[in-house]
Each structure stands twice: as structure tokens, then as C-alpha cells.
N, C-alpha and C positions, 0 to 999 in steps of 0.2 A: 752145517749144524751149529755152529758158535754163533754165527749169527741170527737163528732161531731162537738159540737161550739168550744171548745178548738182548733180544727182542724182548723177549718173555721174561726176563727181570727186567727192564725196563717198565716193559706196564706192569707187572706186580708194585715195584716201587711207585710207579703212579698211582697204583687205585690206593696204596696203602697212606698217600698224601691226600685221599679225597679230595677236598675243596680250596688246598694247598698251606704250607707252612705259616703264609699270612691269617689265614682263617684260623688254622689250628692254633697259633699263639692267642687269638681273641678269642677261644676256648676256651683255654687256660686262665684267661686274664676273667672270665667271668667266674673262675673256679669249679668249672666243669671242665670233667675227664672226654678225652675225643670216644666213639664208638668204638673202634678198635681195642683202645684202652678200657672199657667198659668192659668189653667183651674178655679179655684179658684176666681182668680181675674177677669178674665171674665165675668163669670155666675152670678146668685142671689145665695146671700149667702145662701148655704143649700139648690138648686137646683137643686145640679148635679146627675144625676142618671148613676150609670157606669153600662156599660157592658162589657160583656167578658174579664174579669179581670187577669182571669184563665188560658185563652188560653196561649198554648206554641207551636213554631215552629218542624215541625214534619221531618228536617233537620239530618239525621244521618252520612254525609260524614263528612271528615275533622275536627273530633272531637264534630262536635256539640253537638250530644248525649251528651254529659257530660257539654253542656256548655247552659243549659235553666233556663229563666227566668219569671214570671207570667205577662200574658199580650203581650210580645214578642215586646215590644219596642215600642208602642202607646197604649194613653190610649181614650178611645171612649164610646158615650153617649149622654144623652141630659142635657137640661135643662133651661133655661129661664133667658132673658134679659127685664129687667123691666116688668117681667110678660108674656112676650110672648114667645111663644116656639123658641128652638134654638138646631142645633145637633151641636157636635163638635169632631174633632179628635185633638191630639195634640201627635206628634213625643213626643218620649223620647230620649232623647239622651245620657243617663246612660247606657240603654243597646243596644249594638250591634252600639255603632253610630247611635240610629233612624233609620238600615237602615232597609228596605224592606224585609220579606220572602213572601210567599204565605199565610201561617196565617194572619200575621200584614197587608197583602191586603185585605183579608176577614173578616178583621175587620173594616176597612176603608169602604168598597164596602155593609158591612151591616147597616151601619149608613147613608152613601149615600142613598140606598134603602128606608132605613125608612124615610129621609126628606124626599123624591121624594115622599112617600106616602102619608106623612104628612103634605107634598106643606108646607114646615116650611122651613126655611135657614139653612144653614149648614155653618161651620168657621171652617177651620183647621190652626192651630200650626204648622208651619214645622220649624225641626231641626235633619235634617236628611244628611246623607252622601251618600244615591240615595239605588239601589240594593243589596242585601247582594250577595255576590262572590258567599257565598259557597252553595247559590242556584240556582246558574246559571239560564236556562230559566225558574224555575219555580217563579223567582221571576219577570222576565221580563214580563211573562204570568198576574201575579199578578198587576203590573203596567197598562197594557192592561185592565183590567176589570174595575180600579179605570180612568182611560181614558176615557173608553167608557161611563162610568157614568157621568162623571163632562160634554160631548156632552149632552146627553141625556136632562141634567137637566138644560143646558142653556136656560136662558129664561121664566124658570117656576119657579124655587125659585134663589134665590140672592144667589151665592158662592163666600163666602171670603177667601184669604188667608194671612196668617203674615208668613212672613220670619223672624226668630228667633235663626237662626245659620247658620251653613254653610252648603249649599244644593246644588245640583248636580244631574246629570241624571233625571231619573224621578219625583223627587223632585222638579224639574223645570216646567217640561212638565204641568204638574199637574195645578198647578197655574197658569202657562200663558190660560189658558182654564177657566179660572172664571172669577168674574165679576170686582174684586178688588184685589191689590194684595199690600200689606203693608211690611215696613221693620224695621228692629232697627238698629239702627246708629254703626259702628265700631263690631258688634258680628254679623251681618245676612251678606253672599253672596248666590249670584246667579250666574251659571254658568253651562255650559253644561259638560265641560271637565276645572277640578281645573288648577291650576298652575301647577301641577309639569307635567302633561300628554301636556299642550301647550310648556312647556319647552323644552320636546323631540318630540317634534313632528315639532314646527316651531322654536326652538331656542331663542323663546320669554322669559325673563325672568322680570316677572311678578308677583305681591301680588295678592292673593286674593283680596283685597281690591280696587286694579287696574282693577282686572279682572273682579270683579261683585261683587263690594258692591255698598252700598244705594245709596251714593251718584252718582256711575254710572247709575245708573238704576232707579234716580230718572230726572236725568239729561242729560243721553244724551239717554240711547236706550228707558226709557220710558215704561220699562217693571212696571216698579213698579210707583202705586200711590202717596204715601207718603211714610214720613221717618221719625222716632220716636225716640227718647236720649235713652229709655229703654226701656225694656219689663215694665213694668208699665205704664208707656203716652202711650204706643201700644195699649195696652188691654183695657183702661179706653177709649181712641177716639174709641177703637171699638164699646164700648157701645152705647159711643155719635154716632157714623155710623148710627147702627142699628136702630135707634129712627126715622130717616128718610128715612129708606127702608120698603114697605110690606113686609111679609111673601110668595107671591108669585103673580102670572102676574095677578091672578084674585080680589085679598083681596082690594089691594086699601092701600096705607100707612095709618099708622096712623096718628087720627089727636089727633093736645097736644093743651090743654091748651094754649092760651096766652090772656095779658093782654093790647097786640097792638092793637090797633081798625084801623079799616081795611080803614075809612077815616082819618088817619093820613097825614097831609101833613108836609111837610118838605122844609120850603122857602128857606134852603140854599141850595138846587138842582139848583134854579133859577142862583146862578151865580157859578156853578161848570165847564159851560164851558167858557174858556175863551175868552177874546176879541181877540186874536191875534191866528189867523187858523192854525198857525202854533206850537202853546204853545202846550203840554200835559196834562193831566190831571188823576186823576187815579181815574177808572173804578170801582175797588172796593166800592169805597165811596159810587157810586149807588148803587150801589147791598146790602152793609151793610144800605143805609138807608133805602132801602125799604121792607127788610126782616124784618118779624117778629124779633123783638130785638135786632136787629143786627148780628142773629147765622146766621153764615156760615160756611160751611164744604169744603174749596175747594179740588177740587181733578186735583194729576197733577200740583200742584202748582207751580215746580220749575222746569218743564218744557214746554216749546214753551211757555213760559211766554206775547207773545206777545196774547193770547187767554187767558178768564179764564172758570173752568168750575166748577160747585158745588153746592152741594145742601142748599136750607133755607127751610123756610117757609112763607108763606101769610093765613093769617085766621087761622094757626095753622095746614095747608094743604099741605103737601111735595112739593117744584118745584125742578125743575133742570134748575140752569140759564147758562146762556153760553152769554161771553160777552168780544167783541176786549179791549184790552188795550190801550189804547193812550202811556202810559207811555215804552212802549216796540214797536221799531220798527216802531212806529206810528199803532200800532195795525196792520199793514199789516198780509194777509194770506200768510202763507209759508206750506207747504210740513206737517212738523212739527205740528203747528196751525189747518189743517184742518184734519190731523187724530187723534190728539188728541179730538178735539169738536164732531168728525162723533163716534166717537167709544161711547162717553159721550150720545149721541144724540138716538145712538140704546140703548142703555143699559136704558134710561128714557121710549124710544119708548116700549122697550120690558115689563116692570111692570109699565106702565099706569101712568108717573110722569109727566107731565105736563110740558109742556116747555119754558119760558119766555128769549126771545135771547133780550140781548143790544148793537146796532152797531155804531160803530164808526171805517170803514174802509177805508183807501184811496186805495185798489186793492188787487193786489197777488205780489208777490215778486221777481222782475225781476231778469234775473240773468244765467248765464250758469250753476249756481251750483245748482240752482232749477231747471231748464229744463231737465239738465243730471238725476238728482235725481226724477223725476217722478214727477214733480209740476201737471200736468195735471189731471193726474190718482189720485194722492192724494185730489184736491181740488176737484175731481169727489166725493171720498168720503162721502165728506162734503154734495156736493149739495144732492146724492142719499140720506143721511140720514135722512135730514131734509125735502126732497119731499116724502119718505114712509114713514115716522114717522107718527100716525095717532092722536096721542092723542091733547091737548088743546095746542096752539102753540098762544103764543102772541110775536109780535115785535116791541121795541122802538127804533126809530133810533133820537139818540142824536146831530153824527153832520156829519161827511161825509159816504158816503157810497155811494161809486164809480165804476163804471165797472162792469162785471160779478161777483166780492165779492161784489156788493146789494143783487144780484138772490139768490147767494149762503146762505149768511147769512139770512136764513128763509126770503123771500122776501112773497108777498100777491100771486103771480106767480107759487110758487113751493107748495104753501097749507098752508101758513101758516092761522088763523082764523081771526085774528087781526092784526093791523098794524098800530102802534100809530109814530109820529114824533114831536120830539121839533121842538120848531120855530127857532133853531140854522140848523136845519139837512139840508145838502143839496144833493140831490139826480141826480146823472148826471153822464156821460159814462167816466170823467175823470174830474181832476180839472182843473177850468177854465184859467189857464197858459200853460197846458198842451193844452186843448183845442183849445186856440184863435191861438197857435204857428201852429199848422195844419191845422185848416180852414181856416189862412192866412198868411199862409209860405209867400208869395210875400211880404209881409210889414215886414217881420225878420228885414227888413235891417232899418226900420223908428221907431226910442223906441216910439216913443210920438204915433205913428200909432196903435203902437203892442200895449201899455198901454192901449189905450181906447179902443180897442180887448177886450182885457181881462177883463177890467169891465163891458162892455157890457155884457160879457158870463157872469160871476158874477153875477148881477143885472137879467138877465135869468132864470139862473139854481141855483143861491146857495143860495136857498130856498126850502122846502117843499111841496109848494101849485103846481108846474107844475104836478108833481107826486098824488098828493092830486084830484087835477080834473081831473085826468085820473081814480079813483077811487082805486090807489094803497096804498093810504093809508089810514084809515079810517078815522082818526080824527087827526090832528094839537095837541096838550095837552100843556100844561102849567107844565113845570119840578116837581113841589113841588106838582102837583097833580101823579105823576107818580101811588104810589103806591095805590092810589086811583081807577084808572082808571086799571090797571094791576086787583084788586083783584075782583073789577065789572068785569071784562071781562073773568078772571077764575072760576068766579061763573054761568057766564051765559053757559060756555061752561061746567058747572061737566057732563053731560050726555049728552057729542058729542059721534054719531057713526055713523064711518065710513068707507066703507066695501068697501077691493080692487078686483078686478076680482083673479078668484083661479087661482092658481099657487102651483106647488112641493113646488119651493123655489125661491127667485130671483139672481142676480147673480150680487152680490156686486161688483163694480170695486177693488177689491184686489190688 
């Protein structure tokens, strides 16, 4: 018997050196945390339960045979985030590069299984360098299984992923398919084909870093949520993530503690917008005073920044708010803007988070380089998500909200439940200089003509109440009662249901 457990700490202490001490110090030295250590700082301490520790690649060409490691290059398991269950895989990248065999898929594809069973959330660590060669299709087959799962499982439990090195091929694929996808600053890329294969292939000469790091892929393709200084701020916001997701589309998030009382008002809303229609203002300031504490979690933050989208809390109750910037663009809809909020919008829609939109739009964003670029189809997005969205949809419209971006931005028209308006909001097909210039083109030529045009329309439309007695919006509100009248309104709808005609599936404007 002692020499069984002698045995059996032995390989434990082996798989727990993966790719060996020499590898693990040029971890370190690139200022990345090992897998283990990842996983570590993730979890609750003394939570992690591993499996398949053991497993080795069963790879005999090209030397393999002689070249195995315990575990084969991820390590996987479960274990609990403030007490709630969680699976996780995490690349290694000591051995093999993190990259792929058909084992190290089937160890991936068994921890998938068991969230999907255990309707628990799944987080994987990527730090990997895609397919291993020298398994050719069986590792591409392997790829394909961990695919077809992260489909499977959209929708029914939350799939996160953190980019933590340098990733490629399937490494990619993987994560564009979940729900969230996070990076670390200067050590994580994302790319299909690295620099040196774009090198010969189009002559491009190109950094990683140019190619697909954070900051690309936080900022212009929008593949990636946010972006983190280390693997340490990574792992710790992931915690903080997780606090504001269910466990899966039927659980319902959890609700925390807090000490905000839900009729808090807040007088300085009253003069947050400004007197002159043309000033800016930032959006945010709403959003952090009427959340619970002021936690917000934005996501997408530093891109289409003219949109924001993120989650808080009311009553200690998950939302997902989604709300134009004034300070960006004049908050206008772009291309950009409306597929960022529609993608936000499903993903709320899909695990039951409640929706609270704040507008302040003057349109969509004219332009030949929005027209070429599919403004149309994109700002369809938008509209489809928030008209089949089914869950508690509240809307405050702050101050313009103009043209088809009223409809679009959760209007009372496409479903939304509520539909509150400051007495700044003004709700009309365009603003009213834009306005008076077309209903009375003939008087262009007379200013003192055109001026009293245009306050006429003013004194009309740049108000709330035309809108109001059409019964589009529910109630007029008072700013500083905002978060008053939002948490009444998301209390009265906790048990809205709402059932669409059946259908396969519907057919998202893509």
C-alpha cells in the first residue's frame, strides 16, 4: 500500500509540474500566471476538484511516444465561485504549447458535458497555440466536438472565455461561440492565421499585437469584451462577472445583499441634463446613480463607445442596462452601436435579465460609410432583439429620441413593458431645424420666417406629452425619482410570461 501512494504523489506532483519547472519559470518570466495558478486564483480557495490529471496523448508519430506529459496540456474540473458551482478548463502552456490532441479534446468535451448536465457555467483559460501538427485530423476532429458543444450549450448555461496568451486556430473558433470573451493586456492574441503565415501569404508584415491583441479586439473588431493589465485583475473581475450571471436560462441570477433602499432618490439627476440641446452629458452618471452602489460591470466598454451596455443591480436583482452616450457622437446609432447593444440584448434575453434601456438618440448615422457597411441590416439587429426579447423591459427616455432610433431603442411599439420619459425628452421624426427646413423649404430664403418655423415645431414636439397622449409612454417621471420608479416597475413585472407562436428558430438579420 505505500508504494501505491508513493506512486500516486509522485504522478500528482508530476502532472502538477506540467511542462516542467524550466517551462514554468519562462511563464513567469513572461509575466504569466501557470494554469494551475490561474485556476487557483479563480475558484474558492480549496474548491477545485481536478480531473483527468493522468490522461496522456495517445500520439505515436513523429516522436511523441517518447515525448508525454500527465494531463496532456489542460487542466479541468470543477469548483465554486462564492459558493456556486463553476467548471473550468485552463490551457497549459508548459506543455506542447497548450496545443490540442484528441485526448486534451476529451478532456475539454468532458467538463463541457458535465456543465451542460449540471446547467452550471463553464470558464475556460486559453493559452494555447490551436492544433497540435502532429495529430493532424485527429486533432482537428477534437476541435469539432469541443465546437459542437460550446453550440449546444448556448443559451442554457453562460460560457466564458479569457485569452491569456497567444491563441490561434481553433483556440479562436472556440471562444468566438460563447457568451463573453476577456483578454490580458500585451501577453493574450487572438488570430486566425499568427504573423508569420499573413507574412507569406499577403506580404503583410505584422506584430502579433497589430494582428490581434487586446487592444485590437477590444476596439475595433469587438471580438473581445474587455481587457485586463494581468492575469490577476482578469481572474478577480471574473469573479466579480460571475456574481451577476445565473447558473443557467432557468435559475434566475442571484440576488445579493445590499444596503441601497430601492426608494432612493437622487436630486442631482434633476439637473444632469443640460440647458443648452446641444451640450453633452455622460450617461454613465445615470446608470452609476441608480444602481445599486454604484456597481457596474460595463461590457464592450471601449468599443462603439457611442452605446453603453453592462450589468448592475436594483434591489440586489441582476439588470442589463443598455444606454446612448451623449458624450460620444451625440450618442447616435451606428453599424457599430447597434450590434454591440442587439448581441448584449440576446444574451440578457437568453438567461432571463431584465432589461432597463436609457435614450438619448438624435438617429442613425448618416453617411456612405455606414450605407456601404450595412447600416440597415445592422440597426435591424437591434430592432429584432429588443422586439423578441421577452423578459421585463423598462425604457427612460432622457432627452431626444428621434426617427426610427426611438422604435429601435426598446420603444412601447416593439414590446417594451414600460416607458417612462423626463420632462426634458423630446420625442419626434427628426429635430425640429431639421424639421421646419422641410415642411417649409419655400421660406429657406426668409431667416426671421425659417426661425419662427422652427420654434413653432419646438414648442410642438420637444416635449414628451404629444407621445404621452398617444399612450406611448406611460408616465412623464421626475429624474431624481428615476431609480424609484425603474425598481417599482421591475418588481411588478418579476413574473412576466410571455409566449411567442412556435417556430424551429427565427432568422436573425445576420
Amino acid at each position: 500500500m505505500k508504494e501505491v501512494l508513493a506512486e500516486m504523489e509522485r504522478r500528482r506532483e508530476e502532472s502538477r509540474l506540467g511542462g516542467g519547472q524550466k517551462r514554468i519559470d519562462a511563464q513567469h518570466a513572461r509575466g504569466k500566471l501557470t494554469a494551475r495558478e490561474r485556476i487557483a486564483l479563480l475558484l474558492d480557495e480549496g474548491s477545485f476538484e481536478e480531473y483527468d490529471r493522468y490522461v496522456e496523448h495517445r500520439c505515436t508519430d513523429f516522436g511523441m511516444d517518447e515525448q508525454k506529459f500527465p494531463g496532456d496540456g489542460v487542466v479541468t474540473g470543477w469548483g465554486t465561485i462564492n459558493g456556486r458551482l463553476i467548471y473550468v478548463f485552463a490551457k497549459d502552456f508548459t506543455v506542447f504549447g497548450g496545443s490540442l490532441s484528441e485526448a486534451h479534446a476529451e478532456k475539454i468535451t468532458k467538463v463541457q458535458d458535465m456543465a451542460l448536465r449540471a446547467r452550471a457555467p463553464i470558464i475556460g483559460l486559453f493559452d494555447a497555440g490551436g492544433a497540435r501538427i502532429q495529430e493532424g485530423v485527429a486533432a482537428l476532429g477534437g476541435y469539432g466536438e469541443v465546437f459542437m458543444r460550446n453550440v449546444t450549450a448556448s443559451g442554457v448555461i453562460p460560457q466564458i472565455s479569457v485569452i491569456m496568451g497567444p491563441c490561434a486556430g481553433g483556440d479562436v473558433y472556440s471562444p468566438a461561440m460563447t457568451d463573453f470573451i476577456f483578454m490580458v493586456r500585451d501577453t493574450s492574441y487572438m488570430f486566425v492565421t499568427g504573423p508569420d503565415v499573413v507574412r507569406t501569404v499577403t506580404n503583410e508584415d505584422v506584430t502579433s499585437e497589430e494582428l490581434g491583441g487586446a487592444t485590437v479586439h477590444t476596439t475595433k473588431s469587438s471580438i473581445a469584451d474587455r481587457a485586463y493589465d494581468n492575469d490577476v485583475e482578469a481572474l478577480l473581475q471574473m469573479r466579480r462577472l460571475m456574481d451577476f450571471l445565473p447558473s443557467n436560462n432557468e435559475s434566475g441570477a442571484p440576488k445579493l445583499p445590499t444596503r441601497d433602499p430601492a426608494e432612493r432618490v437622487e436630486h442631482s439627476l434633476d439637473t444632469l441634463i443640460p440647458d443648452d440641446p446641444h451640450k453633452p452629458y455622460d450617461m454613465k452618471e445615470l446608470i452609476l446613480k441608480v444602481a445599486d452602489e454604484g456597481d457596474f460591470f460595463e461590457v464592450q466598454e471601449a468599443f462603439a463607445r457611442n452605446i453603453i451596455t453592462g450589468f448592475a443591480r436594483i434591489e440586489g436583482h441582476t439588470v442589463g442596462f443598455i444606454a446612448n452616450q451623449p458624450l460620444v457622437l451625440a450618442g447616435v446609432l451606428d453599424s457599430d452601436a447597434s450590434r454591440k447593444a442587439a448581441r448584449f440584448v440576446r444574451f440578457c434575453d437568453c438567461f432571463g435579465i431584465p432589461i432597463v434601456t436609457f435614450v438619448d438618440v438624435p438617429g442613425f448615422l448618416p453617411g456612405t460609410a455606414q450605407e456601404y457597411g450595412g447600416l440597415i441590416k445592422h440597426g435591424a439587429k437591434l430592432l429584432f432583439a429588443f422586439a423578441q426579447a421577452t423578459v421585463p423591459k423598462v425604457t427612460v427616455i432622457t432627452r431626444k429620441a428621434y426617427g426610427g432610433a426611438y422604435v429601435v431603442m426598446s420603444a412601447k411599439h416593439i414590446g417594451a413593458d414600460v416607458n417612462y420619459a423626463w420632462p426634458s425628452a423630446e420625442i419626434a421624426v427628426m429635430g425640429p431645424k431639421g424639421a421646419a427646413e422641410i415642411l417649409y423649404r419655400s421660406e429657406l430664403d426668409d431667416p426671421d420666417k425659417i426661425a419662427a418655423r422652427i420654434k413653432e415645431y419646438d414648442e410642438r414636439f420637444a416635449n414628451p406629452f404629444v407621445a404621452a397622449e398617444r399612450g406611448f409612454i406611460d408616465e412623464v417621471i421626475m429624474p431624481h425619482n428615476t431609480r424609484v420608479r425603474i425598481a417599482r416597475a421591475l418588481n411588478m413585472l418579476r413574473n412576466k410570461h410571455l409566449e411567442r407562436p412556435p417556430k424551429k428558430h427565427d432568422n436573425l438579420p445576420l
